[in-house]
C-alpha angles and dihedrals in degrees: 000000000000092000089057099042077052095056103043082047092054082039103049085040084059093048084054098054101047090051090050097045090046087055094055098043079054088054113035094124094058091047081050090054090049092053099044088058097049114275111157120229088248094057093049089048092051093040082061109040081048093062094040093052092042078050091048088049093063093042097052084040089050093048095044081055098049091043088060096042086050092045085048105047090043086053094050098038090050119006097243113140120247118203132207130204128199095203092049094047078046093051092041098052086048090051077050102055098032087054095051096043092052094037085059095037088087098044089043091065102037080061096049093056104047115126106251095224100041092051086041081058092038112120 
């Protein structure tokens, strides 16, 4: 169980980390206006770790919301009982955050460390 709970967490921290990477590739030439005007590296890293953490909220918040309606709708279908832990729900909405904050942390400093004229030319 704890291998698996291991592996969902690297994978979803992938998952992570190519949305996130995608996102900053998308936005190169606004990173290059913040630059260019002043913002420090360690404003751009904490910008987006910010939004992939705010990201990772409503997915943990999502999934919280799909993992009731399922247990719900198994106890009432058939009659099974559906239990729910506080420790684990705890432990799952850490494995969560901590996924989304190191997935962006990459990302984060490739952007940081874009050249502002060359991401102001990029196309």
């Amino acid at each position: 169980m704890t291998s698996l709970v291991g592996l969902s967490a690297f994978v979803s921290a992938l998952v992570v980390m190519l949305a996130m990477y995608t996102t900053i590739t998308e936005r190169t030439r606004e990173i290059g206006i913040l630059k260019a005007l002043g913002a420090s590296r360690g404003f751009i890293v904490s910008e987006i770790v910010k939004e992939a953490l705010l990201i990772s909220v409503f997915g943990v918040a999502a999934g919280f919301g799909a993992a009731f309606l399922a247990g719900y709708l198994i106890q009432r279908s058939y009659g099974l009982p559906f239990e729910y832990s506080l420790w684990w729900g705890l432990t799952a909405a850490g494995i969560g955050l901590l996924g989304g904050a190191l997935g962006a942390l990459y990302p984060a400093a490739r952007a940081a460390n874009l050249d502002p004229v060359s991401a102001l030319a990029y196309e």
